[in-house]
PyMOL commands that place a pseudoatom at each C-alpha (Angstrom):
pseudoatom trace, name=CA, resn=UNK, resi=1, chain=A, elem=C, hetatm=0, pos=[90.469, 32.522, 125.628]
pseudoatom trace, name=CA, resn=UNK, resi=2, chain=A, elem=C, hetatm=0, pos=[87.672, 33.138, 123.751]
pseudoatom trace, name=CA, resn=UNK, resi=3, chain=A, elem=C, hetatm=0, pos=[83.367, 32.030, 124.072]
pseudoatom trace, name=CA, resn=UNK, resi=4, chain=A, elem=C, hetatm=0, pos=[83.885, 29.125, 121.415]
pseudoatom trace, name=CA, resn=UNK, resi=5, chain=A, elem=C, hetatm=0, pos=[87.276, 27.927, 122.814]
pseudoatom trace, name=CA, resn=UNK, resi=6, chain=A, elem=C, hetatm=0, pos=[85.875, 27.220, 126.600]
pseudoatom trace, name=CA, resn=UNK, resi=7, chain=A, elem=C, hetatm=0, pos=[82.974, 26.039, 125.258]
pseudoatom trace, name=CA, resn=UNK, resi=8, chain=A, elem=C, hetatm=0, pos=[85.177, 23.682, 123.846]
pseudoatom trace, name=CA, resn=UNK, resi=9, chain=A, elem=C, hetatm=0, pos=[87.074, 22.475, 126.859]
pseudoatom trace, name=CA, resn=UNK, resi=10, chain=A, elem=C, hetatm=0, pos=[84.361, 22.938, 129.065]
pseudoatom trace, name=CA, resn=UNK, resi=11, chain=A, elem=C, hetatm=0, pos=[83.070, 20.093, 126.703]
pseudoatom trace, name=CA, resn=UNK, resi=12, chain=A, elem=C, hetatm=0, pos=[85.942, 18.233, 126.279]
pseudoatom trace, name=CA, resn=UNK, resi=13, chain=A, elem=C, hetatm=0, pos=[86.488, 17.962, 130.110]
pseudoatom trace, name=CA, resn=UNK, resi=14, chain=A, elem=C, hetatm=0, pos=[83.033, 16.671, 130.944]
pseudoatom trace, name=CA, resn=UNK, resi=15, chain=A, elem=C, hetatm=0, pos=[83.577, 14.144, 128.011]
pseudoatom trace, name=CA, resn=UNK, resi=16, chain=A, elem=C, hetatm=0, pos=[86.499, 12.581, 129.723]
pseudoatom trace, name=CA, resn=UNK, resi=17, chain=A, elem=C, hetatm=0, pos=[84.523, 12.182, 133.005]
pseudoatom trace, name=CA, resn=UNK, resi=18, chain=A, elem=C, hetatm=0, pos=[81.009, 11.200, 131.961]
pseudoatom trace, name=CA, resn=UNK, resi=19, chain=A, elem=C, hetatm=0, pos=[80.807, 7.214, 131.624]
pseudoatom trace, name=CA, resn=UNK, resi=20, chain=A, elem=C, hetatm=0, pos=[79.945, 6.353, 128.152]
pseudoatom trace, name=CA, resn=UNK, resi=21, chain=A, elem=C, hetatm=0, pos=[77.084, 4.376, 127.144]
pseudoatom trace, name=CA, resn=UNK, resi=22, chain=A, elem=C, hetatm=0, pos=[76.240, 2.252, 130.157]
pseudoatom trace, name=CA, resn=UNK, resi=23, chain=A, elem=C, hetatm=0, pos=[79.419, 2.382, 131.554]
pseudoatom trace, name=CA, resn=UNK, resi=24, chain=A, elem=C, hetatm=0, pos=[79.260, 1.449, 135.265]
pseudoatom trace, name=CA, resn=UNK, resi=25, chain=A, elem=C, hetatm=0, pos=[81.154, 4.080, 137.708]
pseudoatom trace, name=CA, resn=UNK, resi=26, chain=A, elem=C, hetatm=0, pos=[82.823, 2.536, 141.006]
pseudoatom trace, name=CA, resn=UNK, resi=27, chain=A, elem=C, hetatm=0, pos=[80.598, 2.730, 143.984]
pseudoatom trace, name=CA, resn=UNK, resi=28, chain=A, elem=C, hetatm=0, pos=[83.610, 3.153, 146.092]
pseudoatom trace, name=CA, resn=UNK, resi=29, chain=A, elem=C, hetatm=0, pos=[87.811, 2.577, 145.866]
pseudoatom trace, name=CA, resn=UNK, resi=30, chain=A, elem=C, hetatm=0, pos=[89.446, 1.739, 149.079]
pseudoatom trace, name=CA, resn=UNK, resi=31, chain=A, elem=C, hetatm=0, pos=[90.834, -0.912, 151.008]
pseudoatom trace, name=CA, resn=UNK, resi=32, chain=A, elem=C, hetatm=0, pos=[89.755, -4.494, 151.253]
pseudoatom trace, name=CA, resn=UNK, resi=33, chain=A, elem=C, hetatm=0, pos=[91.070, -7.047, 153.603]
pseudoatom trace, name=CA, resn=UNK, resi=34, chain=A, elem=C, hetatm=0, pos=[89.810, -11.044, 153.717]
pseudoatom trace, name=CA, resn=UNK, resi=35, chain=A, elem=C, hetatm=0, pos=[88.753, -12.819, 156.802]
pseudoatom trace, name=CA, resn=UNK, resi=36, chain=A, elem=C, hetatm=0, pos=[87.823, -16.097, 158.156]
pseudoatom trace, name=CA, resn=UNK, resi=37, chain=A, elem=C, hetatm=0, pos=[84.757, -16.376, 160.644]
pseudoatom trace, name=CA, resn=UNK, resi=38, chain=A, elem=C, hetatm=0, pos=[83.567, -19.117, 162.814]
pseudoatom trace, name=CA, resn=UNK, resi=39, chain=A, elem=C, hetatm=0, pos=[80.297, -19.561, 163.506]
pseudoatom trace, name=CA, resn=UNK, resi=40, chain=A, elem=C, hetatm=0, pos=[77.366, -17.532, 162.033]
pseudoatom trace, name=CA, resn=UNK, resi=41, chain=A, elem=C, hetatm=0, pos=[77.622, -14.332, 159.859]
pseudoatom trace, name=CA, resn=UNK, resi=42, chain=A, elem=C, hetatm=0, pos=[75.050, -11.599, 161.045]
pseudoatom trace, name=CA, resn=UNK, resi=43, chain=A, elem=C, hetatm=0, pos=[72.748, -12.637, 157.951]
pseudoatom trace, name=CA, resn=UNK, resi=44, chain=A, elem=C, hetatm=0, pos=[72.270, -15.494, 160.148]
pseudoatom trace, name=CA, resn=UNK, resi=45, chain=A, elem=C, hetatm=0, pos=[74.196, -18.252, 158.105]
pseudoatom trace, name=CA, resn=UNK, resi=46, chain=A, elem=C, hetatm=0, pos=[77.097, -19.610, 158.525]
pseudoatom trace, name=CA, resn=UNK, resi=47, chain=A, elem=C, hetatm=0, pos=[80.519, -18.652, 157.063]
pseudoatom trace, name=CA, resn=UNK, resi=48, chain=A, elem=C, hetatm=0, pos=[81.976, -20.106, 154.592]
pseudoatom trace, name=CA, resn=UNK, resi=49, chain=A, elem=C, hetatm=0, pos=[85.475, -19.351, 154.203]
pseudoatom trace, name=CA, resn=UNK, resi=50, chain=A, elem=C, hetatm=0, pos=[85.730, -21.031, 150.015]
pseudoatom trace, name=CA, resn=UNK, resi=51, chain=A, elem=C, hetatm=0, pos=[82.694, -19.038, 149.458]
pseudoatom trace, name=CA, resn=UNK, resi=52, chain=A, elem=C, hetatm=0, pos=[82.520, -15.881, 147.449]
pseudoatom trace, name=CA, resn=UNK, resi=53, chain=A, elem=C, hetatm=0, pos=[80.867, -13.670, 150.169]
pseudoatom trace, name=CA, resn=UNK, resi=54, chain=A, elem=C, hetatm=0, pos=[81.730, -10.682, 151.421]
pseudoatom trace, name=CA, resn=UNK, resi=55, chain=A, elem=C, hetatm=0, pos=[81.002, -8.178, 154.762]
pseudoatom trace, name=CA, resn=UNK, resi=56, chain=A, elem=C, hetatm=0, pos=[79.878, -4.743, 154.332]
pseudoatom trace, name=CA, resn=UNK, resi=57, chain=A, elem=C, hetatm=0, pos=[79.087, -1.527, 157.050]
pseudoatom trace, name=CA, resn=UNK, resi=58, chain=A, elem=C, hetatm=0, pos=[75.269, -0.904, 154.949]
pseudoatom trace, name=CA, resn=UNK, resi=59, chain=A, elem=C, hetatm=0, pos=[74.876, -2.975, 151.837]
pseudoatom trace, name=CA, resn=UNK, resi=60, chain=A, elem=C, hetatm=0, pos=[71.658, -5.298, 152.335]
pseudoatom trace, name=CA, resn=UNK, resi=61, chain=A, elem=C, hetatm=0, pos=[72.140, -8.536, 153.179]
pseudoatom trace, name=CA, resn=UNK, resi=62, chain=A, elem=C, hetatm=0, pos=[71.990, -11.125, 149.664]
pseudoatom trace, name=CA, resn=UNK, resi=63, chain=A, elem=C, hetatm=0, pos=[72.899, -8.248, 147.975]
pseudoatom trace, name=CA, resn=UNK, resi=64, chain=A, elem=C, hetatm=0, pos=[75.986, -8.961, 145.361]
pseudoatom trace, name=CA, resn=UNK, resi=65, chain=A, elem=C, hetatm=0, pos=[78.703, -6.741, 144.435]
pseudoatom trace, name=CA, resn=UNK, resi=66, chain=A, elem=C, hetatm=0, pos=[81.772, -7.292, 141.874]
pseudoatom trace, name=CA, resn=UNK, resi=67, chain=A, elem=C, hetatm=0, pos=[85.083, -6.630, 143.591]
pseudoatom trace, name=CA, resn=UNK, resi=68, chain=A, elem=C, hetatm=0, pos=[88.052, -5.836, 141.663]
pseudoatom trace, name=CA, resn=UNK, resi=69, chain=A, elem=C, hetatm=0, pos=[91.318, -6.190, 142.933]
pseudoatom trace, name=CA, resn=UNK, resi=70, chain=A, elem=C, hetatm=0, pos=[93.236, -2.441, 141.176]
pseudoatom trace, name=CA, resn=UNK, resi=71, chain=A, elem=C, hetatm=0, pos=[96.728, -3.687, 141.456]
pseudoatom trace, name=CA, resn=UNK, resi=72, chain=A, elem=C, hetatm=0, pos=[96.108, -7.293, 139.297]
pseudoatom trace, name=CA, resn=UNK, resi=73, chain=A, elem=C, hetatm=0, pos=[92.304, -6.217, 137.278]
pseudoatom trace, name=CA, resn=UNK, resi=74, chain=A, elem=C, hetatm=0, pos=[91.163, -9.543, 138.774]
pseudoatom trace, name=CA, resn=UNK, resi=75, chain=A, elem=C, hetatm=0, pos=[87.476, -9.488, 140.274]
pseudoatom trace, name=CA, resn=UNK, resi=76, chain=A, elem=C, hetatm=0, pos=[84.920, -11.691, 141.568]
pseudoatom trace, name=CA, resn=UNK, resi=77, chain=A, elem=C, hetatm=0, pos=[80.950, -11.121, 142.390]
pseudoatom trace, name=CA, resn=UNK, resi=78, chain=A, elem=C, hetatm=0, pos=[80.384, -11.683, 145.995]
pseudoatom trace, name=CA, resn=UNK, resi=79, chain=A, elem=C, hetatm=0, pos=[77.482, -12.001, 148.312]
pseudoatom trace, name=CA, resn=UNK, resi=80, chain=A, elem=C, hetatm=0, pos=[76.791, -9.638, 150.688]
pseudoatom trace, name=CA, resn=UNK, resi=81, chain=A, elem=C, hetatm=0, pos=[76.477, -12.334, 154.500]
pseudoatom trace, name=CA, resn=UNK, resi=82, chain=A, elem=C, hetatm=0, pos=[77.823, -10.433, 156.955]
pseudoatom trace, name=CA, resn=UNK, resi=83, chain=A, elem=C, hetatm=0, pos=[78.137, -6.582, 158.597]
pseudoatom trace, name=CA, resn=UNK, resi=84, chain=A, elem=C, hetatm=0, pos=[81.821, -5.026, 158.575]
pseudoatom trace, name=CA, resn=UNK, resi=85, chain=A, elem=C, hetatm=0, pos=[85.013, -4.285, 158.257]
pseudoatom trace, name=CA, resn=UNK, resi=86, chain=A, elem=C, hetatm=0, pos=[85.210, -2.299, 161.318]
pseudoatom trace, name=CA, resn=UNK, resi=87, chain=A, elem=C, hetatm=0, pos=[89.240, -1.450, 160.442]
pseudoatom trace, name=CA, resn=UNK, resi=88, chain=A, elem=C, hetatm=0, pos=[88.977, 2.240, 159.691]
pseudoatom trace, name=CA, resn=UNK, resi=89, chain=A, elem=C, hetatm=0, pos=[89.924, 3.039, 155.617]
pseudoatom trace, name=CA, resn=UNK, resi=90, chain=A, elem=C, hetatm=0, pos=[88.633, -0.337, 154.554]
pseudoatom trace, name=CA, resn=UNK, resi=91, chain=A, elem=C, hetatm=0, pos=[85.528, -0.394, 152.818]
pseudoatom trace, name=CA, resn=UNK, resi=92, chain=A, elem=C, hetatm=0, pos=[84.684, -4.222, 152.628]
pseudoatom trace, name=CA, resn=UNK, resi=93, chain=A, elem=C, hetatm=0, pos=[86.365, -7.847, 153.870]
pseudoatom trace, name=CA, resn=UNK, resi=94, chain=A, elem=C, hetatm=0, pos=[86.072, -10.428, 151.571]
pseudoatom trace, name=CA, resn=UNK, resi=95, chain=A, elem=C, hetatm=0, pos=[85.949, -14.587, 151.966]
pseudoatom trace, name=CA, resn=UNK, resi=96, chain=A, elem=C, hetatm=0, pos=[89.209, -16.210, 151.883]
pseudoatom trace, name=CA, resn=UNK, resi=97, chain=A, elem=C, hetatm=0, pos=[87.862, -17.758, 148.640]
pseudoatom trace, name=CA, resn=UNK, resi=98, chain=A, elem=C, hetatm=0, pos=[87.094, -14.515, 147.045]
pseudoatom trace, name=CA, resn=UNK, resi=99, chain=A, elem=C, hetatm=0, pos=[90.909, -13.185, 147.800]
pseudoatom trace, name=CA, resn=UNK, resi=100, chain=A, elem=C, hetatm=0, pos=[92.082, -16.207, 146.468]
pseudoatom trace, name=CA, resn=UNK, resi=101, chain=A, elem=C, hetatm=0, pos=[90.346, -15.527, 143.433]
pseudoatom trace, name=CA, resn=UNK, resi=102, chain=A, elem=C, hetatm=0, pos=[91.422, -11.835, 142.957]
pseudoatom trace, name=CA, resn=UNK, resi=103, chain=A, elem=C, hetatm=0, pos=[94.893, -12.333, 144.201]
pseudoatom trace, name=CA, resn=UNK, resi=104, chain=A, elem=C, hetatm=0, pos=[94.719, -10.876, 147.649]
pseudoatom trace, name=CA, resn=UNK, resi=105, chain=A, elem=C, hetatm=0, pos=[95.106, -13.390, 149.933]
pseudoatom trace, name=CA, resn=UNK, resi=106, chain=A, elem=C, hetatm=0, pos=[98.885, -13.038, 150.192]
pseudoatom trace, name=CA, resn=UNK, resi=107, chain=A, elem=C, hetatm=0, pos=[99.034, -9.403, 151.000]
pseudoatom trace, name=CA, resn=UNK, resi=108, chain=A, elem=C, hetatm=0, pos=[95.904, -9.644, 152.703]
pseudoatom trace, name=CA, resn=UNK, resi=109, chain=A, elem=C, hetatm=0, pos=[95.254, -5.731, 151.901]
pseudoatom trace, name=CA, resn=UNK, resi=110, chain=A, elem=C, hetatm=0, pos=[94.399, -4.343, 149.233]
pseudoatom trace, name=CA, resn=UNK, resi=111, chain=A, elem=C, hetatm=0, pos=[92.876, -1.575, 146.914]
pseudoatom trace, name=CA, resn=UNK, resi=112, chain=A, elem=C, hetatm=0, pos=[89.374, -2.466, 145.359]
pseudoatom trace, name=CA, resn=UNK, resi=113, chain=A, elem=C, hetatm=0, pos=[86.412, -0.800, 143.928]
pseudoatom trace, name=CA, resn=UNK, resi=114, chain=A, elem=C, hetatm=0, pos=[83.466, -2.433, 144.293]
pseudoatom trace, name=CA, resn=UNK, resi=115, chain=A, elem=C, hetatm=0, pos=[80.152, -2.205, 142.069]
pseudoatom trace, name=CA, resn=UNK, resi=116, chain=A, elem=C, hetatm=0, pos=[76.433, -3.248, 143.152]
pseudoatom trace, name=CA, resn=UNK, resi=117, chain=A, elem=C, hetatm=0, pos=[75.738, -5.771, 140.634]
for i in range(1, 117): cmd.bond("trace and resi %d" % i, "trace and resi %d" % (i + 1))
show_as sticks, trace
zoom trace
């Protein structure tokens, strides 16, 4: 192969994997699972289960992320209230209002990405 041609698909390759023009890369893909709470989330409020909120290990509290269900394309912007999942592999539990909304609360596990809003 010559200079020019790996050049080339040196090129091409990084094409393919940059984001274009303010495209927004995944934070993380893994496994979500929805819960219901009673009492008070460690944010200090109290949970909601219709409410699009959402428990995560080190995302600030108030902070929002859009979850998006990969089997269906469905998402929804949550609220970060609460600290969690503590199921290794998963990498956030969602309200049983924000499954609803993505299609997850029949399977009650599923593959996301999520993306800081």
């Amino acid at each position: 192969m010559t200079s020019r041609l790996r050049f080339a698909a040196i090129g091409a390759a990084l094409f393919v994997v940059a984001p274009v023009g303010g495209a927004r890369a995944a934070e993380a893909v893994g496994l979500a699972s929805w819960y219901q709470l009673p009492g008070r989330t460690a944010c200090g409020g109290r949970h909601n289960p219709e409410a699009m909120t959402a428990a995560h290990r080190t995302l600030p509290c108030g902070s929002t992320i859009k979850v998006t269900n990969l089997s269906n394309g469905r998402s929804a912007v949550v609220t970060i209230v609460d600290r969690g999942p503590f199921v290794r592999g998963r990498i956030v539990d969602i309200s049983r209002g924000a499954a609803r909304k993505i299609g997850l609360i029949d399977r009650g596990v599923g593959r996301v990405s999520i993306v800081r809003n």
